[in-house]
C-alpha positions in Angstrom: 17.0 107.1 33.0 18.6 103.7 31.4 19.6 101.1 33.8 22.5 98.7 33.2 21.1 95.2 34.0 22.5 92.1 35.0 24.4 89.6 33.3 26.0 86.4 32.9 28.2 84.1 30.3 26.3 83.1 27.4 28.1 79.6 27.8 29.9 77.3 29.8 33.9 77.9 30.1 36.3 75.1 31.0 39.8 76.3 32.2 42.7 72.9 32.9 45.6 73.6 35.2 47.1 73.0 38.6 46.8 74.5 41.7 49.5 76.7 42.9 49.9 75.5 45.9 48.7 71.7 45.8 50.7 71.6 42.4 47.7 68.9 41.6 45.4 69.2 38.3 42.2 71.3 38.7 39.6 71.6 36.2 37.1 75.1 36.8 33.8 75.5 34.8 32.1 78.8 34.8 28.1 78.6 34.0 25.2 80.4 33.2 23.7 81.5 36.7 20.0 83.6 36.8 19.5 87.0 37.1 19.9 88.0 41.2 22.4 85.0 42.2 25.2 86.7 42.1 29.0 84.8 41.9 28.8 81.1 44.2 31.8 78.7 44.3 31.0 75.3 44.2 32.9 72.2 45.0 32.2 70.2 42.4 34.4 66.9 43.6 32.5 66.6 46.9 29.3 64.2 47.1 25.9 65.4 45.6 24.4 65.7 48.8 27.7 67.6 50.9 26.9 71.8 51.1 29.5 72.7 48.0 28.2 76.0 47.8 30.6 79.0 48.9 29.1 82.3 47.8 31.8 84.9 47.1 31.5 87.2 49.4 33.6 89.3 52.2 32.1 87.7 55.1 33.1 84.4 53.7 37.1 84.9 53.8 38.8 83.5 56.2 42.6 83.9 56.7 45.3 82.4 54.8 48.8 82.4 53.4 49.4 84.7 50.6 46.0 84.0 48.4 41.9 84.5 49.3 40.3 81.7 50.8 36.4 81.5 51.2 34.8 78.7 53.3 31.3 78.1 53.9 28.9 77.8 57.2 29.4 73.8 56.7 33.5 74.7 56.8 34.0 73.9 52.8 36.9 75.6 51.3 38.0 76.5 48.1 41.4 78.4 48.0 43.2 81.4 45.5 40.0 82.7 44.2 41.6 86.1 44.0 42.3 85.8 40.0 39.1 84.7 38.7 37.4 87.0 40.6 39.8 89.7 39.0 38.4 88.4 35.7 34.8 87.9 36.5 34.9 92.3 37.7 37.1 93.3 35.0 34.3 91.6 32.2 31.6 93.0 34.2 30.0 89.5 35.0 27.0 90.2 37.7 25.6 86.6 38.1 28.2 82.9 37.5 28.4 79.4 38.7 32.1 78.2 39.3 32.3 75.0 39.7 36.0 73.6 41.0 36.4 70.3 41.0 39.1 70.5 44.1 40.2 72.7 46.8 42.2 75.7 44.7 41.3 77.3 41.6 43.6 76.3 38.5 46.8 79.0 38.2 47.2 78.8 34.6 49.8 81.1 33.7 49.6 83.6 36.9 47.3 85.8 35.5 43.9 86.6 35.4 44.7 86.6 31.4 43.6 83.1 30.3 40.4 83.6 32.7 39.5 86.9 30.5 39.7 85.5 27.0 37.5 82.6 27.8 35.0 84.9 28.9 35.1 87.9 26.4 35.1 84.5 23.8 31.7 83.4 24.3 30.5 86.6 25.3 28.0 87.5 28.1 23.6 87.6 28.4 22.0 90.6 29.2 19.1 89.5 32.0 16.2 91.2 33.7 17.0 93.2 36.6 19.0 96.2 37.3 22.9 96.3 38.1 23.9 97.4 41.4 27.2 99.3 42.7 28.5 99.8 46.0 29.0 103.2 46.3 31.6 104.8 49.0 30.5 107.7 50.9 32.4 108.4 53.4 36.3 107.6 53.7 37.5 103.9 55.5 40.9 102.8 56.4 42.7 100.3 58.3 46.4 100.2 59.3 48.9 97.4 60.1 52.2 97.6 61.0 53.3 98.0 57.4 50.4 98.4 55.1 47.5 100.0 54.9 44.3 100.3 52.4 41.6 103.1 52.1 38.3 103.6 50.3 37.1 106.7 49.9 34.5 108.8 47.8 34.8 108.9 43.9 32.6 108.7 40.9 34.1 106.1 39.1 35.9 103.1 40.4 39.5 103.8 40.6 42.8 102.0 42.0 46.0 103.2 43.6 48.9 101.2 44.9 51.8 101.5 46.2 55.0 98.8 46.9 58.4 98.9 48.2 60.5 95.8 48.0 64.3 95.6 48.9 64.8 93.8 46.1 66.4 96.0 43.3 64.3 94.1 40.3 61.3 95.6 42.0 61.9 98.4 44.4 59.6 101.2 44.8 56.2 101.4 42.0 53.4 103.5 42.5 50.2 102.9 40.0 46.6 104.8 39.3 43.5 103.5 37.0 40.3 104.1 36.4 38.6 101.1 35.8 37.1 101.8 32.9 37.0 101.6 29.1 39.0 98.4 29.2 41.6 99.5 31.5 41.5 96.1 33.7 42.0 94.3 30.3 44.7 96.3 28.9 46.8 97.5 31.8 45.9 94.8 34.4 45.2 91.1 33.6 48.0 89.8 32.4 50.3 90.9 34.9 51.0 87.5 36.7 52.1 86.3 40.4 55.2 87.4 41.7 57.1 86.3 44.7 61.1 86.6 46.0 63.1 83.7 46.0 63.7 83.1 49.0 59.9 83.1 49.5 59.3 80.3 47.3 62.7 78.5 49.1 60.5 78.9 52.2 57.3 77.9 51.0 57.9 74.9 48.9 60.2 73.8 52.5 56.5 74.2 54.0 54.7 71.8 51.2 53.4 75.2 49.6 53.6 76.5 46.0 54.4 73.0 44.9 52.5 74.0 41.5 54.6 77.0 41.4 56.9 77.0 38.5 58.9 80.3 38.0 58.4 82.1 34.3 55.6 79.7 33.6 52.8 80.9 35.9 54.8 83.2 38.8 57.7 85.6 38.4 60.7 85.2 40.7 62.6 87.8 42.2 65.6 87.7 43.7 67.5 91.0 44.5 68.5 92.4 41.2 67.3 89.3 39.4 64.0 88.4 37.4 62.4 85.2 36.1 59.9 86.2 34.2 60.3 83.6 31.4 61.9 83.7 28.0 60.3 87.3 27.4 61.1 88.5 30.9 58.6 91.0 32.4 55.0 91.8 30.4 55.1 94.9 31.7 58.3 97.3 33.7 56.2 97.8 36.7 54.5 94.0 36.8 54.4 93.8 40.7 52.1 96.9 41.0 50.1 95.7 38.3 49.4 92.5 40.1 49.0 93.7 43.1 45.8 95.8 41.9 44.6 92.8 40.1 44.5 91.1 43.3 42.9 94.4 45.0 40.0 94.4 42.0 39.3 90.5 42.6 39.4 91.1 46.4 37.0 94.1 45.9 34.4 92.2 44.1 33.6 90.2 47.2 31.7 93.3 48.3 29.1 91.8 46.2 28.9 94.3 43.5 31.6 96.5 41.9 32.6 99.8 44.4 32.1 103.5 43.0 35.0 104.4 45.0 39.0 105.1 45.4 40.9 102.0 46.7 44.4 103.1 48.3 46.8 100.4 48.8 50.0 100.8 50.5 52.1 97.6 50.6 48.7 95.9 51.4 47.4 92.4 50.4 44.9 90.1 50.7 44.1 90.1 54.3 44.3 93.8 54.5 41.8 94.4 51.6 39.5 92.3 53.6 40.1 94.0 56.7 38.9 97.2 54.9 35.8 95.8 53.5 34.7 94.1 56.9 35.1 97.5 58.3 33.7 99.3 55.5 30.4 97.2 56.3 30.5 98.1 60.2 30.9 102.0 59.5 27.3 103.4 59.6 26.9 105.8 56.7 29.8 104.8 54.9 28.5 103.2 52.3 25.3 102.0 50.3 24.2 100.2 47.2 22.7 102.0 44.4 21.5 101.2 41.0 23.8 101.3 38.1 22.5 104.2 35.6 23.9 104.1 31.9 26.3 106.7 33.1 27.4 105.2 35.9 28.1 102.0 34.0 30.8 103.3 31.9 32.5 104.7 35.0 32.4 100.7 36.3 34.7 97.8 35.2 33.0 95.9 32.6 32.6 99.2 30.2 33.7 99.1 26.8 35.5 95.8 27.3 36.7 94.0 24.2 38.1 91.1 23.2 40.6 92.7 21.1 41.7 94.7 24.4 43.9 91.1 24.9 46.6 92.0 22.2 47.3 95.6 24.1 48.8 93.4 26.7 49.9 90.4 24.7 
């Protein structure tokens, strides 16, 4: 049977912005990487002869407030990765340079939008060598005290999330995809950033989301209030929507996209990499297997389009 192989962008990609949390001007280039490297981070504003490499990977996160954080074995960091890598699974890139020419990657408008439409613009290379998937075989789970996140057998990547927020602008969403047939695109990347008010009060007190600036490139949320911009919400249910953003981005660090159900409740970030580190220590839980023609159009990446965008515009 047909393989799906590898690819990459047929181009270089330059995205200009600020950092979320710095709030100082970033500039990220995405590049043509060979067939088998996979997604590496590099710091681009550190000396030519520093270790600037960060592959993106579970076993390179290290905890953090509120975004993904990777550092390398040399203790380089680079900071909110969560969004591109969104992007970079929902286009079905296998193989990318990003260069970042500072600590954070760029938040543009809070989405992993912007990130998409450079991408699906220049288009991607096919390459020698054969996709692979992660696929779940055996159900996974971790717990906090108020979240928890589950991966467990499917044919086709799928996402399910839950929330519950006291706020009355948000309250209680619930959300399922399969991501597939352009579903990331459509339903999921432009859904931006979303925090409560008295978060950003709290942060900002703490020298944190300095780059933040509500309606622009977060949504605020404060009990029964919203600012989401002139245009308000893109979508009723944004916060879910973003949240499984975040989940497919954190996902991808497996090092390949996951034929599997992802269950979040009220999890995040830390929790989503929680699951994959124990996903990884279960002993017949999982295994990587070579993406089929079939299989691809069960993946993210399938029957992406350009003109997906203007469903979510």
């Amino acid at each position: 049977m047909r393989h799906k192989v590898q690819s990459t962008v047929a181009k270089e990609i330059r995205f200009d912005g600020v950092g979320l949390h710095s709030g100082t001007p970033v500039c990220l280039v995405l590049s043509p990487a060979p067939s088998g490297q996979g997604i590496v981070f590099v710091r681009s504003d550190l000396a030519e002869d520093a270790n600037a490499r960060i592959p993106a990977r579970w076993d390179a996160v290290v905890p953090s407030q509120l975004c993904t954080l990777i550092r390398n074995e040399d203790g380089v960091e680079l900071s909110t990765i969560e969004h591109i890598m969104a992007a970079l699974a929902g286009c079905g890139v296998t193989n990318v340079t990003v260069s970042v020419d500072g600590p954070e990657v760029p938040i543009l408008d809070g989405s992993a939008a912007p990130f998409v439409d450079g991408i699906l613009a220049v288009g991607l290379v096919r390459q020698d060598g054969p996709a692979r998937a992660l696929k779940i075989l055996k159900p996974v789970e971790v717990e906090t005290e108020n979240a928890t996140a589950r991966l467990e057998p499917s044919e086709a990547m799928e996402i399910e999330f839950h929330i519950d927020f006291a706020d009355r602008a948000i309250g209680v969403q619930d959300k399922h995809l399969v991501m597939a047939n352009g579903a990331f695109v459509r339903e999921l990347s432009n859904c931006r950033t979303f925090c409560r008010q008295a978060e950003v009060d709290l942060m900002q007190a703490n020298g944190l989301a300095l780059g933040g600036v509500a309606g622009e490139n977060a949504v605020v949320f404060d009990d029964d209030k919203v600012n989401g911009g002139p245009s308000g919400l893109r979508h009723d249910d944004e916060p879910v929507r973003h949240k499984m953003l975040d989940a497919l981005g954190d996902l991808y660090l497996a090092g390949a996209p996951i034929l599997g159900r992802y269950v979040g409740q009220k999890s995040g970030h830390a929790v989503t990499n929680a699951l994959l580190r124990k996903l990884f220590a279960t002993p017949g839980a999982w295994a990587f297997v070579t993406v089929d023609a079939k299989t691809a159009k069960r993946l993210p990446g399938a029957g992406v389009s350009r003109a997906d965008l203007a469903f979510c515009a």
